[in-house]
N, C-alpha and C positions, 0 to 999 in steps of 0.2 A: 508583340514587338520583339526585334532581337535582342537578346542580352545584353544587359549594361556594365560595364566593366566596374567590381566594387569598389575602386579606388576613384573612379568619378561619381560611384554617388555619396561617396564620401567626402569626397570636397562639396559637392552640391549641399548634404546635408549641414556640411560649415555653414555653409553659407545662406543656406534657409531649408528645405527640409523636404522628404522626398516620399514618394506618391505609393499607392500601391495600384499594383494591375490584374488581371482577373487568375484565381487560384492557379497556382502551376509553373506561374510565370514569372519573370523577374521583374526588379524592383527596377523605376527611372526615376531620370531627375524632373522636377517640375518642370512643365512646359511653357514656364510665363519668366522673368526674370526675378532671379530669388530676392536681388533690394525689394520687389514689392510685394514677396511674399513670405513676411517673417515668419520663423518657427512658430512664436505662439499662434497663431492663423493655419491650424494643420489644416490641409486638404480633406474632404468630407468621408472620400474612400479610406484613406488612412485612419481618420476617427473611428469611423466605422469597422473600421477591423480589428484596433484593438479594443470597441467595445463589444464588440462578438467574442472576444477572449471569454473562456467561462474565468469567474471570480477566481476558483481555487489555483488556476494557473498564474493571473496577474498578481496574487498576493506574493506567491515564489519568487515574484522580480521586485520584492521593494529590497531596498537597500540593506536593513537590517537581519531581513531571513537571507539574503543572498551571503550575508557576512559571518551570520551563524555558519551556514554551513560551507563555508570554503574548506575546512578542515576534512569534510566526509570527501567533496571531490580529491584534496591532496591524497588521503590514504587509499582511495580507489586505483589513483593513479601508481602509488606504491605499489599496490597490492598485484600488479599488473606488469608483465616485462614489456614495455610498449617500446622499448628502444630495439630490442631484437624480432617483435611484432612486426614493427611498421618497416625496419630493415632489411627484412624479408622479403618483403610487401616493395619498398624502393627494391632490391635485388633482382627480384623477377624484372617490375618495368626497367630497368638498365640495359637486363636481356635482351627486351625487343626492339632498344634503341628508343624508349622515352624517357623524359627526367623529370618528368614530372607524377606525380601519386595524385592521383582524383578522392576526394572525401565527400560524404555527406554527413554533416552535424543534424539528427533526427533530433525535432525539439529542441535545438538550441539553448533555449531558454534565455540567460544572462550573459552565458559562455562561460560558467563556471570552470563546467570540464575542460574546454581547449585551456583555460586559462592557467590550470592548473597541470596541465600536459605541458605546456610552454614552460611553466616556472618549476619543474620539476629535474630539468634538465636533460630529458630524455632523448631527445630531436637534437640535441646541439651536435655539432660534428667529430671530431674524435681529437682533432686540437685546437675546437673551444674546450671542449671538458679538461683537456692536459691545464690549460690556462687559468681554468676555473676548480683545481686541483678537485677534478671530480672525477668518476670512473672512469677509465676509458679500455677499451677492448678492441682488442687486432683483426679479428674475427671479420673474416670477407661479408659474410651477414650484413653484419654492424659496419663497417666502412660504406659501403654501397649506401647510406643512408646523404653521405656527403654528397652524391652524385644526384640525388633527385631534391625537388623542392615537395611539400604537400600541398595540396590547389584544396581548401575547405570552401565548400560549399554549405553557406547556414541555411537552413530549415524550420521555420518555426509561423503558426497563426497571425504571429504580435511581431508591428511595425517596431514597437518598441522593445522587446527581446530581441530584434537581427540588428537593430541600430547598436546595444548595451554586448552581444558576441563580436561583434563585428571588430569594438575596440579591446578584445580578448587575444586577436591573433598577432604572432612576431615570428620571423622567420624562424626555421623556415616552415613556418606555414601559414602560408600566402594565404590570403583572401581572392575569395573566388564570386559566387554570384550568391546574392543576397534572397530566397527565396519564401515567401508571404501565401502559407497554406499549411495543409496537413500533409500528411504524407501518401493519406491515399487520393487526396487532390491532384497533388504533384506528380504522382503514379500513372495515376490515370492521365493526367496530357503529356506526359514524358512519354507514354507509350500509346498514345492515339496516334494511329496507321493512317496513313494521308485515306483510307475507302470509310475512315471514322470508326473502323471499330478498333479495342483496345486489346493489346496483345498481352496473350498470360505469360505466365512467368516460365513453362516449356514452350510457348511460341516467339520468347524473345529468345533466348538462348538459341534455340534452331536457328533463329535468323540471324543471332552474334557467329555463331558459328560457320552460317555460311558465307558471313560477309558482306549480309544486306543490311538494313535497317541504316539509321542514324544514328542511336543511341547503343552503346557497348557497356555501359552501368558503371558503376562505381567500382574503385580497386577497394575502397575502406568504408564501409558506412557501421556507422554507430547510435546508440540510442541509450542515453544514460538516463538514468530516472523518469525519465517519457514514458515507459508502458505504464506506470501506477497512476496514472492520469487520465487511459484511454478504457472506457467500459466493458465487460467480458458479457458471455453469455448469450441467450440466441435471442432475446430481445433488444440488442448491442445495435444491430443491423450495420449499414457501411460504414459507420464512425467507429466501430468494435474491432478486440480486439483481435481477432478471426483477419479484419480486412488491413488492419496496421500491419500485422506480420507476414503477410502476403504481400503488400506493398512495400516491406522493408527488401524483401528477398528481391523481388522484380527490378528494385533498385541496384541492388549486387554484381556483379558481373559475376561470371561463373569461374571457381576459384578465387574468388575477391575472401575479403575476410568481413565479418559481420559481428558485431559485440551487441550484447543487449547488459543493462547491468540493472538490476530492479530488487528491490528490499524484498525480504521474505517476508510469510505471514508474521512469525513471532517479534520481527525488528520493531523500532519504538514507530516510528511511520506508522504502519499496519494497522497497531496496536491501540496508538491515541488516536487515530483517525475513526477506529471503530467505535473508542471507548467517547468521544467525544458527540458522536450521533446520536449515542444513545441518553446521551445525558439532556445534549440540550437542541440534539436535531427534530428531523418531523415524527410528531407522534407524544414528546416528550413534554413535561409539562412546564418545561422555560418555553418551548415554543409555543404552545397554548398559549399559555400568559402574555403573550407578547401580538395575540388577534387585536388587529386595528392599530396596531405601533404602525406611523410612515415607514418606519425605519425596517420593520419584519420584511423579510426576502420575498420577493411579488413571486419567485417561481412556484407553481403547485409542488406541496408539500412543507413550503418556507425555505426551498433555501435557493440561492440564486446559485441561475448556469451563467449569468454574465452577458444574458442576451440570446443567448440557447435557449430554442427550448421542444428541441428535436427529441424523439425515444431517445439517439448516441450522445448527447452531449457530456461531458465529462463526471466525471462522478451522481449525475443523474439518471435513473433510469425508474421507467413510470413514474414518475414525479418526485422520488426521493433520492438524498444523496447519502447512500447507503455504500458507497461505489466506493471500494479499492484495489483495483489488483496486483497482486503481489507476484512474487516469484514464482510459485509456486501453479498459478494460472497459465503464466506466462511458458512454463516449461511443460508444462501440460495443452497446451494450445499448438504446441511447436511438434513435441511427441505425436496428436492425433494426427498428424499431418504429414509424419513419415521424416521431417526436417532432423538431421543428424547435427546434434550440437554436444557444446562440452559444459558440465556448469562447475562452477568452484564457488563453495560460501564461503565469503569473509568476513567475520564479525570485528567491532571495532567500538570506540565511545565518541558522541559527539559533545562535546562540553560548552556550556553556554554560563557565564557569569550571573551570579545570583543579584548581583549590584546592579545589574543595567536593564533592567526593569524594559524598556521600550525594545531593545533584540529580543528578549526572553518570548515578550506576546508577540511581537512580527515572527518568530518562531516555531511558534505553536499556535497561531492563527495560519501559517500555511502549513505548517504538518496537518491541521484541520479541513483546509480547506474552506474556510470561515472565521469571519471576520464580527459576528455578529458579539460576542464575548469577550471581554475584555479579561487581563488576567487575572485581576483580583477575586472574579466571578469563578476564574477556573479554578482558582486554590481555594477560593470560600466553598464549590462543592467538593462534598463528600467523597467521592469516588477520586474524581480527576484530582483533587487536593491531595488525596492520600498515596496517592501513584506521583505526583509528584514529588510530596515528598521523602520516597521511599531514593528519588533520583540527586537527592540533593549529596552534597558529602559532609564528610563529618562534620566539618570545620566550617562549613554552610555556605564555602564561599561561592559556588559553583554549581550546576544541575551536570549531570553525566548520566546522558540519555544511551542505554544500549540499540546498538542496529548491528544487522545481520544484512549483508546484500549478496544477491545472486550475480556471480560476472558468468555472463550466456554467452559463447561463442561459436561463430557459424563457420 
């Protein structure tokens, strides 16, 4: 179907709730009248997609781990000059007489990051910021930013992550199309050639450049914390990370700009995710103990993909969720491949109240990837206890988790 403009299936989803259509493609409104098809009544396609979410992604959208971590997106976006970035990026298209900037939000997720691009002030024009006695700079760069809008297009598996982005974005950047797939889904029929075969990433550029094709790619595509999600390695196969960063680039336009941002090995992510497998993942003997629990994760090895249960599916591979990749794959993946990028580590703290008992385990039930431990469980064992609370501060009021993240630019 063609494209559904995201401000009508936003009103749609007002008003009862909206469908999903086969990988690649965008999202529409239901095709019956939404008085008879309330929200809680979701469509079968749409249940179904977000129960194919593997678990460790859906845990990242509850409320609580989304609210922990707003503070890591704020200081990414800090850490980051996106106002002379993406003014750049608006500068060039003014150039060629467009005003508008084409994005793709890879993984979406909640829309932490737009949301925290948005509330950061960076985007605002040069007499909002006067208004809002915030920087403002003269700089032909940085003005040119007034002259275009940003058209984000979200990206993400989960009907329920592009509906939770969707209400992240404020001018100016606009919402664009709401899109229910992976990236190498979306790749792949973004770049299926009416003869059905799919053009590489030197056979679209040839054809951007000569003028043919359809599709010209993205001025901005971005992926923030998305790679630590997707499986490495040659047993990965199309779901891996090999085919993600080939279908990031495909998406690009040539001289477009490309951000990858992804925790390093030593950040607390990496680190509890690993220490956390081993304690009570497959092999371990909380997971033994737990044969014949309803409750034990039906994937081979115990632990759930969420419906996956492919070699790539996320943090599993041959049947165990051993699976993290870090920065450090990522920039090594990118290298064998010849791709010329920039990295900068930024280290930083993430701080979560020692009082609020319910963010603390939605926390660390998605830094895990699992949901199966409860936190009392975590701080009663040995290992994970003591690493906690090595993280607490003096005064106890607080955990200050260290992370280190990689910003990749292309």
């Amino acid at each position: 179907p063609a494209p559904t403009s995201a401000r009508a299936i936003a009103a749609a989803n007002t008003a009862g709730v909206v469908r999903a259509t086969a990988p690649g493609q965008s999202w529409a409104p239901p095709a019956t009248d939404p008085a008879t098809n309330p929200r809680t009544n979701q469509p079968a396609a749409e249940a179904a997609a977000d129960a194919a979410v593997p678990r460790a992604d859906r845990l990242r959208l509850h409320p609580e781990y989304v609210a922990a971590t707003a503070d890591d997106y704020a200081h990414l976006v800090r850490s980051h000059d996106w106002r002379r970035t993406l003014g750049a990026v608006a500068e060039e298209a003014s150039r060629r007489g467009r005003s508008e900037v084409s994005v793709l939000d890879v993984g979406c997720g909640a829309g932490a990051f737009t949301a925290a691009l948005a509330a950061s002030g960076a985007l605002l024009h040069d007499d909002e910021r006067r208004r809002g006695s915030l920087l403002h700079d003269d700089d032909e760069t940085v003005r040119s930013q007034s002259e275009c809008s940003f058209r984000v297009d979200l990206l993400d598996p989960s009907p329920r992550a592009l509906r939770a982005a969707a209400e992240s974005l404020v001018p100016p950047l606009a919402l664009g199309e709401l899109r229910c797939a992976s990236v190498q889904d979306f790749a792949r029929a973004t770049l299926l050639r009416d003869d059905g075969a799919t053009l590489t990433n030197d056979d679209a550029n040839d054809e951007r450049r000569a003028g043919s094709g359809s599709f010209r790619g993205y001025d901005v595509v971005w992926a923030v914390h998305t790679p630590s999600h997707v499986p490495c390695g040659l047993n990965a196969g199309a779901a891996g990370l090999a085919s993600f960063l080939r279908s990031f680039r495909d998406l690009l336009r040539p001289g477009g700009f490309g951000f990858i941002a992804a925790p390093t090995a030593d950040s607390h992510y990496a680190r509890f995710h690993a220490m956390y497998t081993r304690e009570f993942g497959p092999g371990s003997g909380f997971d033994a103990a737990r044969v014949g629990d309803p409750s034990r994760r039906a994937a081979a090895g115990g632990f759930d993909t969420g419906g996956d249960r492919s070699a790539g599916a996320s943090y599993v591979r041959n049947g165990r969720n051993d699976q993290y990749t870090s920065a450090e794959h990522v920039a090594a993946a990118l290298a064998a491949r010849g791709v010329a990028f920039n990295r900068v580590d930024v280290a930083h703290v993430t701080r979560v109240s020692a009082s609020d008992g319910a963010r603390l385990e939605a926390y660390l039930r998605g830094c895990a990837g699992d949901d199966a431990v409860s936190l009392d469980t975590m701080l009663a064992n040995a290992r994970i206890g003591a690493y906690l609370a090595s993280c607490r501060s003096a005064d106890g009021s607080h955990y200050a988790f260290p992370q280190k993240t990689a910003h990749m630019t292309l």
